[in-house]
ZAROKE-994645 format. One record per residue: x, y, z of N, C-alpha, C in turn. Coordinates in Angstrom, 2 decimals, m for minus. Each point is the difference from the previous one (the first is absolute). Last residue first. Example, Ala and Ser with C-alpha at 12.3 -4.5 7.8 and 13.67 -1.06 7.14 Angstrom:
BEGIN
+---------+---------+---------+---------+---------+---------+---------+---------+---------+
!      nu !      nv !      nw !     cau !     cav !     caw !      cu !      cv !      cw !
+---------+---------+---------+---------+---------+---------+---------+---------+---------+
!   12.85 !   m2.25 !    7.08 !    0.82 !    1.19 !    0.06 !   m0.77 !    1.09 !    0.73 !
!    0.29 !   m5.72 !   m0.07 !   m0.89 !    1.19 !    0.00 !    0.90 !    1.20 !    0.00 !
+---------+---------+---------+---------+---------+---------+---------+---------+---------+
***
This chain:
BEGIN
+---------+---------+---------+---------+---------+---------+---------+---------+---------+
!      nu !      nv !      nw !     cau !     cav !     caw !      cu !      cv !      cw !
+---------+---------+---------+---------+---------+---------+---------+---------+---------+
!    6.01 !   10.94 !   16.03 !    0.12 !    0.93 !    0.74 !    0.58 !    0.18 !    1.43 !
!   m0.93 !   m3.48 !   m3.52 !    1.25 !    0.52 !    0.53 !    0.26 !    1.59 !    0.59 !
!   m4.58 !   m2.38 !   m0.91 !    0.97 !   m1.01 !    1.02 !    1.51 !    0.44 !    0.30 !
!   m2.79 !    2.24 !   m2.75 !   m0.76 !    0.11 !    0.96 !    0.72 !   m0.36 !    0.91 !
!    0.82 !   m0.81 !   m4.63 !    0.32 !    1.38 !    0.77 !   m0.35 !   m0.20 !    0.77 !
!   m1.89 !   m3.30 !   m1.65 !    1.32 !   m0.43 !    0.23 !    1.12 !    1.17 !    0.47 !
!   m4.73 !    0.31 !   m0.93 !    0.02 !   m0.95 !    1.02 !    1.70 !    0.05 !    0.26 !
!   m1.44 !    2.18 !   m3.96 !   m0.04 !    0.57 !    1.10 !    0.27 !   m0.61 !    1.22 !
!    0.50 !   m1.64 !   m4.23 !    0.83 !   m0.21 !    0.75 !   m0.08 !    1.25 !    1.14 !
!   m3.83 !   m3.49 !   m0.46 !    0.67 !    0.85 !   m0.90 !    1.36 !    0.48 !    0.35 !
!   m3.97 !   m2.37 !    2.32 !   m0.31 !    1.08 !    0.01 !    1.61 !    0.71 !   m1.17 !
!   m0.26 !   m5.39 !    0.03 !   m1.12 !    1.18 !    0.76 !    0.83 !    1.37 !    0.38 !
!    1.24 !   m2.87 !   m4.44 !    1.01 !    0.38 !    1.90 !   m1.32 !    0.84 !   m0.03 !
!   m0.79 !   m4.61 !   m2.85 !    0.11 !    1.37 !   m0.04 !    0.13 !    0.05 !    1.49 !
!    0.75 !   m4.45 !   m3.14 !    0.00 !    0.92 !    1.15 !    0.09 !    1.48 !    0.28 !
!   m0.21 !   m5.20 !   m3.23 !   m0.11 !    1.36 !   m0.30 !   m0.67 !    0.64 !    1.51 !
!    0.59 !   m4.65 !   m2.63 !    0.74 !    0.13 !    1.33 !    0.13 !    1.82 !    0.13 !
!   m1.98 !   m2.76 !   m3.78 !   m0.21 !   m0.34 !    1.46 !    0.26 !    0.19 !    1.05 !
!   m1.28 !    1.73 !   m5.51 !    1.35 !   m0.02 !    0.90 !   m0.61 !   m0.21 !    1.28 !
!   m2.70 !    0.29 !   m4.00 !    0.87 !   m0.78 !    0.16 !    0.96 !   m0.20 !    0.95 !
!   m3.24 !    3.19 !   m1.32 !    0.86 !   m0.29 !   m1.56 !    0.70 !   m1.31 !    0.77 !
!   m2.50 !    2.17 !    3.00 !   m0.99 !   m0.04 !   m0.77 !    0.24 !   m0.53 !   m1.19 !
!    2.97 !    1.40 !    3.19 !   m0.57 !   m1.42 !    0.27 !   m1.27 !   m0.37 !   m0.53 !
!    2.15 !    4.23 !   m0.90 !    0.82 !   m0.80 !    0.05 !   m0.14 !   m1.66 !    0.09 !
!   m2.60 !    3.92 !    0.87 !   m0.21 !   m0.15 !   m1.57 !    1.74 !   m1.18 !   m0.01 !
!   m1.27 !    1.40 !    4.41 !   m1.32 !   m0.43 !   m0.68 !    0.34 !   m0.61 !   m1.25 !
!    3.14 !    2.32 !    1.87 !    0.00 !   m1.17 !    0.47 !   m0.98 !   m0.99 !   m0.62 !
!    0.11 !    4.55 !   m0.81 !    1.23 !   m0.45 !   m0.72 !   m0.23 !   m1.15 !    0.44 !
!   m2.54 !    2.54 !    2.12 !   m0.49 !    0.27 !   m0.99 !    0.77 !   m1.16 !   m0.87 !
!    1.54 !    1.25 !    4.10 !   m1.04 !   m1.06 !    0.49 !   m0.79 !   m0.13 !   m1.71 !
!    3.33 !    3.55 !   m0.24 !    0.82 !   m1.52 !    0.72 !   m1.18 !   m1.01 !    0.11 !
!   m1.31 !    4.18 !   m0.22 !    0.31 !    0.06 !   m1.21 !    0.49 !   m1.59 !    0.08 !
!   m0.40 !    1.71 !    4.23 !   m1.93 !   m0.18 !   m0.91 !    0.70 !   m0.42 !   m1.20 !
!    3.20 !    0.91 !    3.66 !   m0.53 !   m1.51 !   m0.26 !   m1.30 !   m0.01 !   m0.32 !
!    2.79 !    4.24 !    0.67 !   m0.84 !   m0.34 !    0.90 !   m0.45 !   m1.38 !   m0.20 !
!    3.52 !    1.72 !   m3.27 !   m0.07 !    0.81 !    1.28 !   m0.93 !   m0.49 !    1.24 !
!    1.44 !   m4.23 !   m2.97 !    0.04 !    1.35 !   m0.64 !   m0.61 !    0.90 !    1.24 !
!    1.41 !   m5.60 !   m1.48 !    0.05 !    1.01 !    1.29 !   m0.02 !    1.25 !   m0.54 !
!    0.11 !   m5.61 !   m0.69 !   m0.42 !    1.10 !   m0.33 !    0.12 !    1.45 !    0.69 !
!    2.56 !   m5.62 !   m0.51 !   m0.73 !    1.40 !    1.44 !   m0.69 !    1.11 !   m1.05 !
!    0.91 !   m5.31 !   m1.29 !   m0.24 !    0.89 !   m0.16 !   m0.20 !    1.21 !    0.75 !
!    2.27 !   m5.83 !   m0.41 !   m1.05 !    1.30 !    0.62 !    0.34 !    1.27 !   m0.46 !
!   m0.15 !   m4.25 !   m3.31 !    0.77 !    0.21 !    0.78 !   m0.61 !    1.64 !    0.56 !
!   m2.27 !   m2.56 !   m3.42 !    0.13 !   m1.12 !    1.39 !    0.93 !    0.75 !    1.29 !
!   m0.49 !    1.00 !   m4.55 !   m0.97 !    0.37 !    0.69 !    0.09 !   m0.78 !    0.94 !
!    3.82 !    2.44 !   m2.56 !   m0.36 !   m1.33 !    0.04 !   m1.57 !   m0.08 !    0.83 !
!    1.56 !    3.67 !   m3.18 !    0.25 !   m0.35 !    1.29 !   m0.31 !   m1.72 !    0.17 !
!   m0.05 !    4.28 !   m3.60 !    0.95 !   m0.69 !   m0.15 !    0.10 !   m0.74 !    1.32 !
!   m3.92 !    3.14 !   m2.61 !    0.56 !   m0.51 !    1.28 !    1.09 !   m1.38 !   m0.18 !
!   m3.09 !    2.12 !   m2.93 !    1.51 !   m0.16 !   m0.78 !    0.53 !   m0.03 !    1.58 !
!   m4.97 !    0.27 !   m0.06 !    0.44 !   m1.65 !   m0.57 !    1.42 !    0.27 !   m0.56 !
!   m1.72 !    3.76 !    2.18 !   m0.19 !   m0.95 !    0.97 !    0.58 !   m1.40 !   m1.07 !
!   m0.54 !    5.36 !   m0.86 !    1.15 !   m0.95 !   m0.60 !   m0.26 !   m1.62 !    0.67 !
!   m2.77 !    3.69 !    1.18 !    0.08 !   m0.11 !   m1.44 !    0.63 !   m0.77 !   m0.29 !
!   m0.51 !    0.73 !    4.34 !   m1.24 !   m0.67 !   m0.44 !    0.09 !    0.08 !   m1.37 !
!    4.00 !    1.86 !    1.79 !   m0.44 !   m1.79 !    0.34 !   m1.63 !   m0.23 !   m0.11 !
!    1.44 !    4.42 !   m1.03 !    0.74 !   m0.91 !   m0.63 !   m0.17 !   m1.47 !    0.42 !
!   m1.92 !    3.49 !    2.44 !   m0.70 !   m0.30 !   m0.91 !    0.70 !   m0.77 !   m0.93 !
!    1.67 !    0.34 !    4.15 !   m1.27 !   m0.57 !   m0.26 !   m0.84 !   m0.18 !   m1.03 !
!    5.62 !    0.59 !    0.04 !   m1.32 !    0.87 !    0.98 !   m0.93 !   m0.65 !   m0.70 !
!    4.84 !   m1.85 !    1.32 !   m1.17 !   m0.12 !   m1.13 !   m1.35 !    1.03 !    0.46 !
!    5.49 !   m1.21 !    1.82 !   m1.13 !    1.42 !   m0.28 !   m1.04 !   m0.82 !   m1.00 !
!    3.55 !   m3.07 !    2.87 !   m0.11 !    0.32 !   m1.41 !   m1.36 !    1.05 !    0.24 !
!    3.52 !   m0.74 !    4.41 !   m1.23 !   m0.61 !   m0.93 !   m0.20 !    0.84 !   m0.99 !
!    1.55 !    2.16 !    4.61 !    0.34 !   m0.92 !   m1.28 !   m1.18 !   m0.18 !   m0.78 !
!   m0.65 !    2.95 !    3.14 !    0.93 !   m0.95 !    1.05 !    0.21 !   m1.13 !   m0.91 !
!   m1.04 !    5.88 !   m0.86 !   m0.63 !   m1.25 !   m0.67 !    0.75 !   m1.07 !    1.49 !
!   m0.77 !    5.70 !   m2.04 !    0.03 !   m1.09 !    1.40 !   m0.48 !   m1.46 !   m0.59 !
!    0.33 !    3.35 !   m3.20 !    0.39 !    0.87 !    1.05 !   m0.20 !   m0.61 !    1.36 !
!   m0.68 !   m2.25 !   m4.25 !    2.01 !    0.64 !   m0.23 !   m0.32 !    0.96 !    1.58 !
!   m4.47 !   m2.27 !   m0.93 !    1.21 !   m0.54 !    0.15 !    1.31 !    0.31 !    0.64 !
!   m3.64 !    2.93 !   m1.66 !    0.30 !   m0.77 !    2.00 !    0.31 !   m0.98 !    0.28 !
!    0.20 !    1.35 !   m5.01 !    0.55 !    1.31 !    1.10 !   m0.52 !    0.08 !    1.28 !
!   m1.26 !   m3.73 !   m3.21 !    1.44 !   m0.10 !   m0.04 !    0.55 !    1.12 !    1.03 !
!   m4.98 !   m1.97 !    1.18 !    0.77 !    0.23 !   m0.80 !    1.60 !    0.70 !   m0.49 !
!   m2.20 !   m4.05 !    3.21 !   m0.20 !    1.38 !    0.02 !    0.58 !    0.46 !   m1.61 !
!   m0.39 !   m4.70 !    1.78 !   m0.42 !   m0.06 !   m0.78 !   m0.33 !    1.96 !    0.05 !
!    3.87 !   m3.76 !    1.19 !   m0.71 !    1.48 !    0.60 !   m1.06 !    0.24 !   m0.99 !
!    2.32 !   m4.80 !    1.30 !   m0.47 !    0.59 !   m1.57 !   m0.67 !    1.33 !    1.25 !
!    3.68 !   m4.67 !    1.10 !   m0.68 !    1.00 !    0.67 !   m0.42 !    1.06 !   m1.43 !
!    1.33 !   m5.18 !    0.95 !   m0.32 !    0.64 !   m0.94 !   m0.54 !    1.55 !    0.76 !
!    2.84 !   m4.43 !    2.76 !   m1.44 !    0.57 !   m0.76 !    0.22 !    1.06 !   m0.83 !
!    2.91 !   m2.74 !    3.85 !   m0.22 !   m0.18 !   m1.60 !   m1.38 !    0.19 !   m0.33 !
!    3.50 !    2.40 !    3.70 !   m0.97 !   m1.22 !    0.17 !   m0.20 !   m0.31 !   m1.97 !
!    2.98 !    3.31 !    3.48 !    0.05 !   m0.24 !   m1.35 !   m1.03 !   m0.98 !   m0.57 !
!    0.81 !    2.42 !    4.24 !    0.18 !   m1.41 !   m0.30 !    0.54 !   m0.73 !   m1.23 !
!   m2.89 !    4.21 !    1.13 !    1.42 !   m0.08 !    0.06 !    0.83 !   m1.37 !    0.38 !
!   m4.47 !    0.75 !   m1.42 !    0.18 !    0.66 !   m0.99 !    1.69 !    0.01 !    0.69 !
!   m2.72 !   m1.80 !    3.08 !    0.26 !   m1.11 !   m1.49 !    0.62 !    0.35 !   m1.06 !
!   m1.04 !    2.44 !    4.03 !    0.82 !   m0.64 !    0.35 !    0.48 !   m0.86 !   m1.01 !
!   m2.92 !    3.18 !   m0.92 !    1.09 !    0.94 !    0.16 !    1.15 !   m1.39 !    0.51 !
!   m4.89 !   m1.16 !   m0.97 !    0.81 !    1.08 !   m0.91 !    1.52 !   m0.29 !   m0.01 !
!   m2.82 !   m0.29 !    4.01 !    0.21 !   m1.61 !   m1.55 !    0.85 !    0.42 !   m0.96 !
!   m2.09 !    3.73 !    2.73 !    1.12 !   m1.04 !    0.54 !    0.47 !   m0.91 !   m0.70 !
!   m3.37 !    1.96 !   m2.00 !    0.96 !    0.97 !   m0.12 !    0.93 !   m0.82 !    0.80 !
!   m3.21 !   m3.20 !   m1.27 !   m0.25 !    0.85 !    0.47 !    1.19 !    1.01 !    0.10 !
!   m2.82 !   m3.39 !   m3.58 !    1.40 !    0.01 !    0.83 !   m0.04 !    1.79 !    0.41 !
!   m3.93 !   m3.99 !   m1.63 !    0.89 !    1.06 !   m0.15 !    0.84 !    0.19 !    0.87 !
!   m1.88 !   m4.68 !   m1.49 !   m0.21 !    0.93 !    1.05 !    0.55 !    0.97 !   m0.47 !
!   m2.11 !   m3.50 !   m3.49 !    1.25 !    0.29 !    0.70 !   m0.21 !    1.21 !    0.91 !
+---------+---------+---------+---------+---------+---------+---------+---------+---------+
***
């Protein structure tokens, strides 16, 4: 699956579109800038990965500060199963960037 680009993002993320959005940062660069979606930080989703409650079929955005931790998450995601899994290039820096 292609990744999704900060534009993509922002037009799909307001739309309301139907996907699963997972921050994979941890909880305190979460609570201090987030654009939704369920907080799982990285190391919890490589620990917890088989109590994942998702459908795997249905799309996935990943997204944490710069899209390394996120591209990490994707990996181990479609590595367990899940097909439709999309990380936001460059993070939600990319996405500051744009509302500047």
């Amino acid at each position: 699956m292609k990744d999704i680009s900060a534009v993509e993002f922002i037009e799909r993320n307001s739309d309301s579109s139907s996907f699963t959005l997972i921050d994979v940062r941890e909880e305190l660069e979460y609570l201090t800038f987030n654009v939704g979606g369920e907080n799982i930080p990285l190391g919890k989703l490589l620990r917890d990965i088989d109590e994942l409650d998702y459908d795997k079929e249905m799309e996935i955005i990943v997204l944490c500060q710069r899209g390394l931790r996120s591209e990490t998450a994707k990996r181990v995601l479609i590595n367990n199963g899940f097909t439709n899994v999309r990380n936001l290039i460059g993070g939600l820096l990319a996405i500051r960037k744009l509302n500047l």
